[in-house]
OpenMM code with the backbone's topology and positions (N, CA, C; nanometers):
from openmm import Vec3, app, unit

residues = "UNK UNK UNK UNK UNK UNK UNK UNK UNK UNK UNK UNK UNK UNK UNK UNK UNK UNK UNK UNK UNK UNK UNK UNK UNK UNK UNK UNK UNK UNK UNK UNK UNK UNK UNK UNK UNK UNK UNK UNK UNK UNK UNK UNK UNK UNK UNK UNK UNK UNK UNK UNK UNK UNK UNK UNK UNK UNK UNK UNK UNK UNK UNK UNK UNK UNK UNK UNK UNK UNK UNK UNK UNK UNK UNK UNK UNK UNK UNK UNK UNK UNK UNK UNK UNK UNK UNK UNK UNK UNK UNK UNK UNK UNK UNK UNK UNK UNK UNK UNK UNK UNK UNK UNK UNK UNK UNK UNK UNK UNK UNK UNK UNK UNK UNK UNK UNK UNK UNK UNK UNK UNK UNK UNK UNK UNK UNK UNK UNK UNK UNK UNK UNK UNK UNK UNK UNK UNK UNK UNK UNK UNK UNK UNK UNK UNK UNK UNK UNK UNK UNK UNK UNK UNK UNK UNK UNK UNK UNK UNK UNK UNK UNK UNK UNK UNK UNK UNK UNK UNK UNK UNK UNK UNK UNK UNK UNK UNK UNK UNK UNK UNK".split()
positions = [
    Vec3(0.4910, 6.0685, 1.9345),
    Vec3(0.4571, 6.0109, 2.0633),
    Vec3(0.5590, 6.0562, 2.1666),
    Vec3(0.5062, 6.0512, 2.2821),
    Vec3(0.5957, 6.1187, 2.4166),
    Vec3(0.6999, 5.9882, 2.4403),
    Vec3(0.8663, 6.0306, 2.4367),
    Vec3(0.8896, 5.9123, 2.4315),
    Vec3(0.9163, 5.8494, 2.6022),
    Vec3(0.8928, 5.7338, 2.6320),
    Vec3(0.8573, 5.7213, 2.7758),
    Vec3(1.0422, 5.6778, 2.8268),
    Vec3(1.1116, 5.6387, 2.7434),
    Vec3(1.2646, 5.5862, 2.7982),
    Vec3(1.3386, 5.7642, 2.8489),
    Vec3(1.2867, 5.8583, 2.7960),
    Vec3(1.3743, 5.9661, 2.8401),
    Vec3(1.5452, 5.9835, 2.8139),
    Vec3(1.5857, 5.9509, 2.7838),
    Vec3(1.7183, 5.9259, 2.8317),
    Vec3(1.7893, 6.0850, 2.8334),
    Vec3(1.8947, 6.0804, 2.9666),
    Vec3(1.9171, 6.1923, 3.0105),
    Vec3(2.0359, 6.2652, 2.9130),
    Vec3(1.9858, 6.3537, 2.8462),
    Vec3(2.0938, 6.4227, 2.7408),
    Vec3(2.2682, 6.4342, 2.8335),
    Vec3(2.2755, 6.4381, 2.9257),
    Vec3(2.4063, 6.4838, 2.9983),
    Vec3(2.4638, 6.3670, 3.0352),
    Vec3(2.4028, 6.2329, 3.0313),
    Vec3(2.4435, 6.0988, 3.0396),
    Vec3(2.4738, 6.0238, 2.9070),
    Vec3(2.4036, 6.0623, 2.7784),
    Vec3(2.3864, 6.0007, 2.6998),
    Vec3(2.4640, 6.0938, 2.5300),
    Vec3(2.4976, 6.2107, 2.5732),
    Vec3(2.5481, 6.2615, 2.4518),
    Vec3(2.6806, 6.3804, 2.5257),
    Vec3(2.7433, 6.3690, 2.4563),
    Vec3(2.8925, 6.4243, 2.4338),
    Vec3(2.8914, 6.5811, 2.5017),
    Vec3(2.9143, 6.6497, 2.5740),
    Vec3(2.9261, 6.7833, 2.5939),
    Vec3(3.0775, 6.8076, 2.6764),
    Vec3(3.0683, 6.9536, 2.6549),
    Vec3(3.1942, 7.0335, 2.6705),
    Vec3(3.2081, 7.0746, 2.7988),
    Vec3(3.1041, 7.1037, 2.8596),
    Vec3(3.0778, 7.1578, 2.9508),
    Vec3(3.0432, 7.0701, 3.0974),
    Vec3(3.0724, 7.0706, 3.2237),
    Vec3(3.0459, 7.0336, 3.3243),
    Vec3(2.9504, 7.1231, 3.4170),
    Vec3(2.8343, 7.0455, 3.4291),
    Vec3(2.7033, 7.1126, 3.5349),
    Vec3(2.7136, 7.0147, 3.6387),
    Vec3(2.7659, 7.1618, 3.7410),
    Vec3(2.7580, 7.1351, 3.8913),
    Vec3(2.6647, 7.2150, 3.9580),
    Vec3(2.5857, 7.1161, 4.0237),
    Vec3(2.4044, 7.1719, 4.0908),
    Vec3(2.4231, 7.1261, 4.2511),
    Vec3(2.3680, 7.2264, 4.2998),
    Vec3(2.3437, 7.2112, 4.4602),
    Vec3(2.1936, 7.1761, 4.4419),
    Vec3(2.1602, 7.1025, 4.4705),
    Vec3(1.9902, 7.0827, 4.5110),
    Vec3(1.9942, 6.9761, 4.5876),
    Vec3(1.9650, 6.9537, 4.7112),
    Vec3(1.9197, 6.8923, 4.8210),
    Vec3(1.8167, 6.7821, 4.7657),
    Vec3(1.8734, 6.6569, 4.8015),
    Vec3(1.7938, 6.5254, 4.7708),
    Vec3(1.7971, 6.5163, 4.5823),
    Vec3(1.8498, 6.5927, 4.5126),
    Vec3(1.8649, 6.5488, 4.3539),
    Vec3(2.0009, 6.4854, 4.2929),
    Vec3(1.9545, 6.4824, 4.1649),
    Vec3(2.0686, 6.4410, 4.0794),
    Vec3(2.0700, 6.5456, 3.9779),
    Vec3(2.0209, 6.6653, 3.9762),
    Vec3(2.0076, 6.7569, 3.8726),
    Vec3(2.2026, 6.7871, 3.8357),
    Vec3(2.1915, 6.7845, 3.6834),
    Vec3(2.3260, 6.7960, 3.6651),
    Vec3(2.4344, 6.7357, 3.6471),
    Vec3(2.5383, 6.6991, 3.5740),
    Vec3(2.6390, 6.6296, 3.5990),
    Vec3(2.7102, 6.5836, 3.7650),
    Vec3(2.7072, 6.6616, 3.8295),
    Vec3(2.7792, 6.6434, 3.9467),
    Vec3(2.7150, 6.7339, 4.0750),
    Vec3(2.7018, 6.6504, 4.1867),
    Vec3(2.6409, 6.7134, 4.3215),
    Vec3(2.7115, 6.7436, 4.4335),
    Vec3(2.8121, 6.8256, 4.4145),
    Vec3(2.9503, 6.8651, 4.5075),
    Vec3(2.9022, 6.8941, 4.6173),
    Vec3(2.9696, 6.7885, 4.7549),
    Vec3(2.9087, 6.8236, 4.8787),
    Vec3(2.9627, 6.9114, 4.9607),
    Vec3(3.1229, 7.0015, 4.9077),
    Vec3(3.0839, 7.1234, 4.9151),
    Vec3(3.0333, 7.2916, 4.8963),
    Vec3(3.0251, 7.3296, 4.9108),
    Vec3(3.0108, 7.4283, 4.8810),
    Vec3(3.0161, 7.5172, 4.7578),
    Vec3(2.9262, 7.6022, 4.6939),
    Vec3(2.9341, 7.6544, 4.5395),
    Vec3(3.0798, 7.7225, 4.5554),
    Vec3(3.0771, 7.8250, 4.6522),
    Vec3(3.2152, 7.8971, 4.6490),
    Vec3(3.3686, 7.7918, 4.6760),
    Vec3(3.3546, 7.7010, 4.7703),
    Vec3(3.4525, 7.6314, 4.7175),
    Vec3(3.4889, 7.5266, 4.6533),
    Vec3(3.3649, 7.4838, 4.5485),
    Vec3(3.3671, 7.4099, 4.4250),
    Vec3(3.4561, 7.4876, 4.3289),
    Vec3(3.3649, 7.6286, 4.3082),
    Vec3(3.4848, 7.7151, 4.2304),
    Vec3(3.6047, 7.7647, 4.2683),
    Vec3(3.6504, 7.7891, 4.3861),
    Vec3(3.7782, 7.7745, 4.3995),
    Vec3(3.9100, 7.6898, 4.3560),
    Vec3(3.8440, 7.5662, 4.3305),
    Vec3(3.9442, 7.4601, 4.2785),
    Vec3(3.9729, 7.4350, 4.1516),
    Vec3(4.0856, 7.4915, 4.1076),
    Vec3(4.1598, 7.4786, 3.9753),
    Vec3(4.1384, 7.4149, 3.9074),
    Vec3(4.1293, 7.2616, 3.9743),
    Vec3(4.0596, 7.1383, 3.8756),
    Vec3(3.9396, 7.1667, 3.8480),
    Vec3(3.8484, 7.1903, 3.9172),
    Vec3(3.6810, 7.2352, 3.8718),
    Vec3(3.7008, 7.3281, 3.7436),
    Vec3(3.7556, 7.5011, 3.8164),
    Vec3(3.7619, 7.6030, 3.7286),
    Vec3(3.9109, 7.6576, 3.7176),
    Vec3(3.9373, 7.5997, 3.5975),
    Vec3(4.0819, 7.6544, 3.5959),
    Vec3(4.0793, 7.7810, 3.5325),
    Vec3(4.1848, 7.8586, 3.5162),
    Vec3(4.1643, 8.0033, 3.4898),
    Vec3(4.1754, 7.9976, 3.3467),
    Vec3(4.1142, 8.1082, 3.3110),
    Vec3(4.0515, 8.0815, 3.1722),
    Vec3(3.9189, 7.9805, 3.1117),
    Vec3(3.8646, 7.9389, 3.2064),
    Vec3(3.7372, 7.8999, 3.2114),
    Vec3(3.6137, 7.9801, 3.1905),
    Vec3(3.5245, 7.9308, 3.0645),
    Vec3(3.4058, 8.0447, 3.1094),
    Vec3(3.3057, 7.9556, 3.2167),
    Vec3(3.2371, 8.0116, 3.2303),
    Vec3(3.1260, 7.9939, 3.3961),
    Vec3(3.0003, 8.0467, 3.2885),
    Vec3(2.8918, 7.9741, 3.3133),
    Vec3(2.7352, 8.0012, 3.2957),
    Vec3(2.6479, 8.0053, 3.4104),
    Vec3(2.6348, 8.0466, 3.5198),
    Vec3(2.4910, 8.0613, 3.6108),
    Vec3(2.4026, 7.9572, 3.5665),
    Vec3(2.3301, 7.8616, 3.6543),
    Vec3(2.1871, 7.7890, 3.6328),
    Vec3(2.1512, 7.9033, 3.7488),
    Vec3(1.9995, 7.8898, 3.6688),
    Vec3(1.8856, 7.9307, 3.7811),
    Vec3(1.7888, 7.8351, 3.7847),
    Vec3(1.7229, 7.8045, 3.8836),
    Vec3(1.5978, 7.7128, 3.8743),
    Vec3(1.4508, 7.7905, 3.9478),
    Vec3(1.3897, 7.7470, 3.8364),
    Vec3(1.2402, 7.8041, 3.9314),
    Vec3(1.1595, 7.6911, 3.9261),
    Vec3(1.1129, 7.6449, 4.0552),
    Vec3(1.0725, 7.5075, 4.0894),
    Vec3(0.9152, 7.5335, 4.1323),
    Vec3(0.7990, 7.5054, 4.0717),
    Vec3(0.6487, 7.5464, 4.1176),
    Vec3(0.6086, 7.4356, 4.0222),
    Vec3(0.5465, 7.3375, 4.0417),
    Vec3(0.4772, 7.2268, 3.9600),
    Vec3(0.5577, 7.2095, 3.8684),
    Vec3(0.6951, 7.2190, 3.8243),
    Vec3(0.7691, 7.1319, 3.7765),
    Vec3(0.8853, 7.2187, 3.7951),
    Vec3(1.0295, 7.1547, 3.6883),
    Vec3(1.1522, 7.2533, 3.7131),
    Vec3(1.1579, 7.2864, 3.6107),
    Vec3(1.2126, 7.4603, 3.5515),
    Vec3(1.2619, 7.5544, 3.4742),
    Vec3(1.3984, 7.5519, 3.5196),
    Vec3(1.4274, 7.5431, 3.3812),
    Vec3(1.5998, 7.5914, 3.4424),
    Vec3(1.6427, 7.7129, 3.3516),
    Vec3(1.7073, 7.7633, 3.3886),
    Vec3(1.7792, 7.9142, 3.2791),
    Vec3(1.8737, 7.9544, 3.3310),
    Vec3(1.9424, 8.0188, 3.2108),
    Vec3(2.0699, 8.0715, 3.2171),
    Vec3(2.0589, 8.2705, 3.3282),
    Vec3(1.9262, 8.3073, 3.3271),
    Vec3(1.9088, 8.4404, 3.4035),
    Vec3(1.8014, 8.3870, 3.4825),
    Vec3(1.8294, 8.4671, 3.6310),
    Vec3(1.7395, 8.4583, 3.7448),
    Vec3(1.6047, 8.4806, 3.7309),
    Vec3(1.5014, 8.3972, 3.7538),
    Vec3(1.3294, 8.4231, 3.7607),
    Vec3(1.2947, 8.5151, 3.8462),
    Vec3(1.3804, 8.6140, 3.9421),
    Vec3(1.3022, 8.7093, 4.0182),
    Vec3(1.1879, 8.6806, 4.0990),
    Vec3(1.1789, 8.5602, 4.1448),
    Vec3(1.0528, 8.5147, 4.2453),
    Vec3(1.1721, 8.4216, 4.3240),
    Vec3(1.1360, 8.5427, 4.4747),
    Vec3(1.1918, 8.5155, 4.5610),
    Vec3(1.1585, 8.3728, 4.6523),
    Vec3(1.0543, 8.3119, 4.6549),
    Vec3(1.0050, 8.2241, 4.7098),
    Vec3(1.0489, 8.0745, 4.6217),
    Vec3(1.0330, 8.0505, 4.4756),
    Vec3(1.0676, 7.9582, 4.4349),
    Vec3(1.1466, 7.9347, 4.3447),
    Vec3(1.2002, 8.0575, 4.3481),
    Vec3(1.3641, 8.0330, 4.2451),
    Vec3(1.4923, 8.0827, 4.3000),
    Vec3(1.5639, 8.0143, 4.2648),
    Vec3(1.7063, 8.0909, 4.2699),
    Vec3(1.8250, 7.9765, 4.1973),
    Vec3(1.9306, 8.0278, 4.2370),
    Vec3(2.0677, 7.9587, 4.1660),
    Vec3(2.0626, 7.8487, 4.1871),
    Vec3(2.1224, 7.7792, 4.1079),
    Vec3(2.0671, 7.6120, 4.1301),
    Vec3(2.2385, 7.5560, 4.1069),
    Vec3(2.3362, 7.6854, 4.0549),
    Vec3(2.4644, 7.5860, 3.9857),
    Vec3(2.5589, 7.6845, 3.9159),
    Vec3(2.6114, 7.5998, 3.8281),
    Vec3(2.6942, 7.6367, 3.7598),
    Vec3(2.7216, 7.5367, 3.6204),
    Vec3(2.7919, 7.6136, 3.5049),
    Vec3(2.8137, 7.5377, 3.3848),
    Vec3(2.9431, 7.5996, 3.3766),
    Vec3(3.0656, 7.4969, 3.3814),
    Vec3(3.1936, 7.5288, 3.3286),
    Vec3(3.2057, 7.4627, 3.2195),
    Vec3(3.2870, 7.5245, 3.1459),
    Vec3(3.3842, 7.4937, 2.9974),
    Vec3(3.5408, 7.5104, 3.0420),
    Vec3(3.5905, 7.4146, 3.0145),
    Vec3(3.8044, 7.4669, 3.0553),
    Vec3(3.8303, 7.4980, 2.9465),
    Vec3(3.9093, 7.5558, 2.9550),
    Vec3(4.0249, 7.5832, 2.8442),
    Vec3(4.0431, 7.5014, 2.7343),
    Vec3(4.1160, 7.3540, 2.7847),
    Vec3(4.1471, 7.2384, 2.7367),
    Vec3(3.9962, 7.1811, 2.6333),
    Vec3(3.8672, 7.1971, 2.7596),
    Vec3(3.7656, 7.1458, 2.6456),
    Vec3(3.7074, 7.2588, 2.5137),
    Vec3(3.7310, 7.3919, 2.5215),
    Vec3(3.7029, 7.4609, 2.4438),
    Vec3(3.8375, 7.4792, 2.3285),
    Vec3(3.9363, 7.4433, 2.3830),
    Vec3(3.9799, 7.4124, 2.2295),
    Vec3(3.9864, 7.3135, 2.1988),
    Vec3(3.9553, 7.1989, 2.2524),
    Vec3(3.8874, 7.0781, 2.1605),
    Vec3(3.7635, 7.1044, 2.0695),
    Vec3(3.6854, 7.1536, 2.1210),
    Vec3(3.5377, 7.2296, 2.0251),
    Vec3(3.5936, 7.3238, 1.9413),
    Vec3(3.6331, 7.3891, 1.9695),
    Vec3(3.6740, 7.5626, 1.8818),
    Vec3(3.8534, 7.5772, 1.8529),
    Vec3(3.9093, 7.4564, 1.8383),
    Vec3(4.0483, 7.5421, 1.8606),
    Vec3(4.1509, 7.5066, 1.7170),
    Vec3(4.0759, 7.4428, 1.6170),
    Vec3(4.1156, 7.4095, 1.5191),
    Vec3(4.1134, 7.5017, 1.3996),
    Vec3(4.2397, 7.5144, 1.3743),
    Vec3(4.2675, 7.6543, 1.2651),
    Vec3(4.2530, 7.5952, 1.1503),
    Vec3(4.2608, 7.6703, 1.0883),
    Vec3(4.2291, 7.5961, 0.8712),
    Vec3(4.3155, 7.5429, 0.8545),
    Vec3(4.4621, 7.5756, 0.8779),
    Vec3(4.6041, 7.5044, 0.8423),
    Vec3(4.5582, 7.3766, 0.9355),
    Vec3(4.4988, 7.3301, 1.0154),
    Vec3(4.5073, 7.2363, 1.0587),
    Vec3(4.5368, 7.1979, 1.1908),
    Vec3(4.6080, 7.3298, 1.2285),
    Vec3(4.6986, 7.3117, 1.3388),
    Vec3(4.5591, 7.3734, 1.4648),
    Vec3(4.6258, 7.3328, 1.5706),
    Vec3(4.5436, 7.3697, 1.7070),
    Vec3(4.5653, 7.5079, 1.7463),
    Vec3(4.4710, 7.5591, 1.7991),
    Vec3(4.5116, 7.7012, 1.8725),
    Vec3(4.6304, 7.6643, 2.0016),
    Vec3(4.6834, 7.6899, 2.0226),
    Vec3(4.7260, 7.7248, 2.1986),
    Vec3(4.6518, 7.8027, 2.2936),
    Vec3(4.6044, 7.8858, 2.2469),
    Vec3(4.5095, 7.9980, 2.3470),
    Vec3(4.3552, 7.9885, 2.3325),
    Vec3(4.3003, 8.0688, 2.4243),
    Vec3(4.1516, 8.0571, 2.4115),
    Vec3(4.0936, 8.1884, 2.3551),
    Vec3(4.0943, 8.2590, 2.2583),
    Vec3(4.0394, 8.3481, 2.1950),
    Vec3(3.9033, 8.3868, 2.2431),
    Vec3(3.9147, 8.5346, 2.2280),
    Vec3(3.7648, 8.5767, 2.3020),
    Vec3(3.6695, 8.5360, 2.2192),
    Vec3(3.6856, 8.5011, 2.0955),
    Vec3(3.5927, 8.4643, 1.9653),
    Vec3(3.5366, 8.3236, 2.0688),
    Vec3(3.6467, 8.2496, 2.0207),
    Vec3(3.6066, 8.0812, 2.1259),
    Vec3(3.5288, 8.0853, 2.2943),
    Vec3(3.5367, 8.2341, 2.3570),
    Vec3(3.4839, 8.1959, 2.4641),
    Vec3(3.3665, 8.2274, 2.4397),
    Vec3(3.3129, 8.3196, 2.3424),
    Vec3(3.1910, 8.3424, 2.3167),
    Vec3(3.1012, 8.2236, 2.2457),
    Vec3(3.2157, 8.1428, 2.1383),
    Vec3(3.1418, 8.0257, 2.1200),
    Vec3(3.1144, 7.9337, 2.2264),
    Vec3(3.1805, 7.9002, 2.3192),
    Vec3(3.1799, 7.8406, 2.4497),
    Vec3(3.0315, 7.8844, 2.4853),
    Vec3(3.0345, 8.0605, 2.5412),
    Vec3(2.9025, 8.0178, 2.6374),
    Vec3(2.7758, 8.0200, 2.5668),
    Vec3(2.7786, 8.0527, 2.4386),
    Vec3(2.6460, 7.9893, 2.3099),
    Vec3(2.6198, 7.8465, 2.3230),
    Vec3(2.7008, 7.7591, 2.3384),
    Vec3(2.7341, 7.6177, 2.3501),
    Vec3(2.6348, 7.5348, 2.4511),
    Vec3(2.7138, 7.6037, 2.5793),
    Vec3(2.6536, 7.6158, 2.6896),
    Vec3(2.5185, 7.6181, 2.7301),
    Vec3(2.4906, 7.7406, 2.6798),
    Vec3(2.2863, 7.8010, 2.6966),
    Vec3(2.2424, 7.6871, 2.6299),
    Vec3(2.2862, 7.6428, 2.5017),
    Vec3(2.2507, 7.5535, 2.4028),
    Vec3(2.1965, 7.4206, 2.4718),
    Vec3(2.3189, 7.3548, 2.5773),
    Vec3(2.2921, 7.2333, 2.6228),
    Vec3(2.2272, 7.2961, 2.7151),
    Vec3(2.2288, 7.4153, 2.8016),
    Vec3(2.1435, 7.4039, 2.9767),
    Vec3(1.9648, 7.4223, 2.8995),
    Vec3(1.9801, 7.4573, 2.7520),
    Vec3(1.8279, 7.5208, 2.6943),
    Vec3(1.8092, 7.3189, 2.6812),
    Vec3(1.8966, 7.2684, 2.6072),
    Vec3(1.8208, 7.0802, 2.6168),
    Vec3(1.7984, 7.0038, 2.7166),
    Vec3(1.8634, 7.0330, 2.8301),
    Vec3(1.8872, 6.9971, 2.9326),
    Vec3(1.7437, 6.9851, 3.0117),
    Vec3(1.6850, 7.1366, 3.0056),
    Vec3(1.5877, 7.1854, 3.0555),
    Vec3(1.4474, 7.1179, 2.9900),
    Vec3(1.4233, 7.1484, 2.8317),
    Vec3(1.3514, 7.0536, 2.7532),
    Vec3(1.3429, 6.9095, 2.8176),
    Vec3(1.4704, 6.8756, 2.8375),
    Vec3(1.4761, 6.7270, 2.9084),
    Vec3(1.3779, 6.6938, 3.0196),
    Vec3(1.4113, 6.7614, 3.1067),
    Vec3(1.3669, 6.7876, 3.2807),
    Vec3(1.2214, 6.8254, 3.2647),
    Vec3(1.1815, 6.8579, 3.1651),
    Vec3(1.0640, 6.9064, 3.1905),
    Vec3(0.9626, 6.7756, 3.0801),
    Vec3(1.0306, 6.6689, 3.0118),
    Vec3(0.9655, 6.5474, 2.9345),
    Vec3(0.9102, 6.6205, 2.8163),
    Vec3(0.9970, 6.7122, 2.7270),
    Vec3(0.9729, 6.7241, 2.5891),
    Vec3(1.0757, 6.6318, 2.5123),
    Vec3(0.9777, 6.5074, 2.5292),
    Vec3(1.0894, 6.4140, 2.4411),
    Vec3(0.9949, 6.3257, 2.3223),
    Vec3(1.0397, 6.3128, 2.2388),
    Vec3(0.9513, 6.2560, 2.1451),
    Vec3(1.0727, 6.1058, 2.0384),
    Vec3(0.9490, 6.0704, 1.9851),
    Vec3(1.0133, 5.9642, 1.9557),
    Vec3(0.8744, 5.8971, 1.7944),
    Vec3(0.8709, 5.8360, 1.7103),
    Vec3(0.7678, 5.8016, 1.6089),
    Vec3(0.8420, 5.6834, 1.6000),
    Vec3(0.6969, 5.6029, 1.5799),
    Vec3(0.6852, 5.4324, 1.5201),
    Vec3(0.5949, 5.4202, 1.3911),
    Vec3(0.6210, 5.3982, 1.2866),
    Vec3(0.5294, 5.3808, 1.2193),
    Vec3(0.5292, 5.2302, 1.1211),
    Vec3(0.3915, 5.1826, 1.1398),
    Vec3(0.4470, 5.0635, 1.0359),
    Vec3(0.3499, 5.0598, 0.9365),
    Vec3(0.4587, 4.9921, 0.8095),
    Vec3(0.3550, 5.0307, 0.6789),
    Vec3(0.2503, 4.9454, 0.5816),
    Vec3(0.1923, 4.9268, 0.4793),
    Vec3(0.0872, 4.8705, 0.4929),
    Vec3(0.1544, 4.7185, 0.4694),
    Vec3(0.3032, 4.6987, 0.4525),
    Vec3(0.3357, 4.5389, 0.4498),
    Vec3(0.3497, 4.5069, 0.5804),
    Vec3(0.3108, 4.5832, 0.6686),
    Vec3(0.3567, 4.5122, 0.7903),
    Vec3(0.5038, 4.5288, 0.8157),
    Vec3(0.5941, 4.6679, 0.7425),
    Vec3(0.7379, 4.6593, 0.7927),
    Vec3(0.7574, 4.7681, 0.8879),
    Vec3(0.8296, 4.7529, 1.0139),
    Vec3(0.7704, 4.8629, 1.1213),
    Vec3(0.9309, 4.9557, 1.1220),
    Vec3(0.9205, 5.1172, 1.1371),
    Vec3(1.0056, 5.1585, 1.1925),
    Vec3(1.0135, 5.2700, 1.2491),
    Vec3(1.1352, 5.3038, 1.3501),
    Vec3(1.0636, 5.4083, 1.4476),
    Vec3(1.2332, 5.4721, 1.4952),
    Vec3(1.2206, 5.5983, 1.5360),
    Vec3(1.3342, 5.6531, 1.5989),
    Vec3(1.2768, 5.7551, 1.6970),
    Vec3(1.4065, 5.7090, 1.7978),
    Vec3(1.3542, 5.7936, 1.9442),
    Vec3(1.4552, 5.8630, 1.9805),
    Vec3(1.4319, 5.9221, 2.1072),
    Vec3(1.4991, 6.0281, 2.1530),
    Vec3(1.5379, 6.2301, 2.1100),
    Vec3(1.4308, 6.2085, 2.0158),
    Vec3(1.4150, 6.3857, 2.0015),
    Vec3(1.3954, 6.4345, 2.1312),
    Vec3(1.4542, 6.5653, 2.1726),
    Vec3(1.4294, 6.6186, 2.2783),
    Vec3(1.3783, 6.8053, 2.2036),
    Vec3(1.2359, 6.8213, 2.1929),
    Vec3(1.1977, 6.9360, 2.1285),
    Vec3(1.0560, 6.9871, 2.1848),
    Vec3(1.0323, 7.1350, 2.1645),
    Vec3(0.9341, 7.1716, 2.2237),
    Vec3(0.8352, 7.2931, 2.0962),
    Vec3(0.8814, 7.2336, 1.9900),
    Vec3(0.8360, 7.3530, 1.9210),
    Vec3(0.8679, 7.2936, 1.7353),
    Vec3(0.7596, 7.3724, 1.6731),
    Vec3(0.7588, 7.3041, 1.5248),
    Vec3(0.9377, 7.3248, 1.4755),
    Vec3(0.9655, 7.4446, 1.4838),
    Vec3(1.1426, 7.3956, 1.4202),
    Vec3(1.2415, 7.3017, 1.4734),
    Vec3(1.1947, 7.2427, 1.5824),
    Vec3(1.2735, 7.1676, 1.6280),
    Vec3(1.1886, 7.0111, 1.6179),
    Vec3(1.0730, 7.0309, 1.6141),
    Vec3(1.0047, 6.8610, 1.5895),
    Vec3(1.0047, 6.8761, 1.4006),
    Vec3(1.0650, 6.9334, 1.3393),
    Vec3(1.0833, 6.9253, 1.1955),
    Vec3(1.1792, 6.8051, 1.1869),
    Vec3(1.3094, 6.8267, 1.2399),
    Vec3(1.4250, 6.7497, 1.2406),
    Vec3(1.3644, 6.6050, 1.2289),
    Vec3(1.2331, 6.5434, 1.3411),
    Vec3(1.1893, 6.4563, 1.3666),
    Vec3(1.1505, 6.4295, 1.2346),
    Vec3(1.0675, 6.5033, 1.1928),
    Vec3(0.9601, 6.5014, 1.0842),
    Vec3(1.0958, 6.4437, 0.9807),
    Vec3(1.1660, 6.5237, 0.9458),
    Vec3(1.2510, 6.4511, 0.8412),
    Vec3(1.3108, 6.3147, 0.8535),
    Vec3(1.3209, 6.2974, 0.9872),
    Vec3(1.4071, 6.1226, 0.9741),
    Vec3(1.2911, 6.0158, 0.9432),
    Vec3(1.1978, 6.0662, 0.9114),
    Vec3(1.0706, 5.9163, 0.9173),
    Vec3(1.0029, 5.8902, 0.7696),
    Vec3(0.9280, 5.7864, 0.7368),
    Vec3(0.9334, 5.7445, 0.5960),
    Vec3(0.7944, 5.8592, 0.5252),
    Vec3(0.8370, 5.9035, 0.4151),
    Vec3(0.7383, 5.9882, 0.3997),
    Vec3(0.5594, 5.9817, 0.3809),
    Vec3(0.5385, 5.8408, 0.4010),
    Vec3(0.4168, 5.8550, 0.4238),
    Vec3(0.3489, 5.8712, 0.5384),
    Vec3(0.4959, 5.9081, 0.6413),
    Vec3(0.4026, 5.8693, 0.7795),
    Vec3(0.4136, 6.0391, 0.8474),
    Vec3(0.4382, 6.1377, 0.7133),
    Vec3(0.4698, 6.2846, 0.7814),
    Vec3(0.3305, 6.3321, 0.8087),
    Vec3(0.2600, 6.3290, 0.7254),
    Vec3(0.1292, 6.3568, 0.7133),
    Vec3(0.0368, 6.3418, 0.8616),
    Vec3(0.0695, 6.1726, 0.9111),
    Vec3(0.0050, 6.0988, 1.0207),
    Vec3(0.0787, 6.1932, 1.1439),
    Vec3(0.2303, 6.2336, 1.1401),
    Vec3(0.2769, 6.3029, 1.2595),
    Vec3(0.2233, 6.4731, 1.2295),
    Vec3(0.2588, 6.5223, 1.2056),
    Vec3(0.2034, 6.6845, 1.1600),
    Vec3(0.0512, 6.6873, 1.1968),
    Vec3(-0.0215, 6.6155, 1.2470),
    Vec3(-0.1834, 6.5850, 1.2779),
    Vec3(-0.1224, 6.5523, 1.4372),
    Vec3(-0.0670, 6.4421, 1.4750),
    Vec3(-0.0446, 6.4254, 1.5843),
    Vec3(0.0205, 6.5312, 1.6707),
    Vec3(0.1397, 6.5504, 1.6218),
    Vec3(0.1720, 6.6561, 1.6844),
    Vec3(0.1202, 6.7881, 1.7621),
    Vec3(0.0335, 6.8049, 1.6464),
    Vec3(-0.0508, 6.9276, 1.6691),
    Vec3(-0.1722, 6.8981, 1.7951),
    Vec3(-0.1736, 6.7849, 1.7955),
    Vec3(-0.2855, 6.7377, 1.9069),
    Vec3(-0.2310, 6.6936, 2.0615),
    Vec3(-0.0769, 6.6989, 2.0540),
    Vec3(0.0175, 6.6635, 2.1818),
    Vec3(-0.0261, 6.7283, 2.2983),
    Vec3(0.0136, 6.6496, 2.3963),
    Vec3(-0.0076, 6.7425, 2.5303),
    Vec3(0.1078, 6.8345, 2.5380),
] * unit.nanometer
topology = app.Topology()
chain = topology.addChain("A")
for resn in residues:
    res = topology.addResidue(resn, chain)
    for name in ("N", "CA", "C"):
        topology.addAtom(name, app.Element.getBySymbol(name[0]), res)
């Protein structure tokens, strides 16, 4: 079932990364800096050096797309932002060596995990914005009901995950539904 609470992945789960969006009259994004993209990034605190940077693009026509590369339609898309990672938060994610100990530096290995990371959340983000959210209730023939929400997925390998958290007689009833979703 479409789940109707939504809840906004960038409010509600843990990320590394800070999305700062210019869009006029929204809330798209972590943060809506009233000034300027160029001197948002100017400021050390925003992007300190050694930061990676991800591009949003948005293409806005009967609903919003968001992506990490430009849609090439001059009329209803363009840059919508930015996705930073610091230093500091990428070796919290990536900076833990086998001995145990922390990196000090940011390794080109780690910045590449960084902007994988990144696409990762602006790719859920987007799923989000656009209401691929799902959620199953099922109750069984004693009358005992149960249900888990908040999948955010648009496609059978990712509504699998779903499929596995629910009681197995009720896979059968979703794998039919699913297939019949808007």
């Amino acid at each position: 079932m479409n789940d109707t609470l939504k809840l906004n992945p960038r409010e509600n789960c843990d990320h590394l990364s800070v999305m700062a969006c210019w869009k006029r009259n929204s809330t798209i994004g972590d943060v809506q800096p009233s000034c300027s993209p160029k001197e948002w990034m100017e400021e050390k605190e925003n992007v300190p050096k050694g930061s990676v940077v991800l591009n949003i693009f948005i293409y806005e026509h009967s609903g919003i797309v968001l992506s990490s590369s430009p849609f090439g339609d001059p009329w209803d898309s363009g840059q919508l932002g930015f996705m930073v990672m610091t230093p500091d938060k990428i070796l919290e994610g990536w900076g833990q060596k086998k001995d145990g100990k922390t990196a000090k530096r940011v390794s080109a290995k780690m910045q590449k995990q960084a902007l994988e990371c990144m696409k990762a959340e602006l790719e859920e983000y987007n799923k989000w914005i656009q209401g691929q959210c799902w959620g199953w209730s099922f109750t069984d023939e004693n009358g005992k009901e149960d249900s888990c929400w908040g999948y955010i997925c648009d496609d059978e390998e990712s509504a699998q995950y779903m499929k596995e958290s629910m009681p197995e007689e009720a896979r059968a009833l979703f794998a039919e539904a699913w297939e019949k979703r808007e």
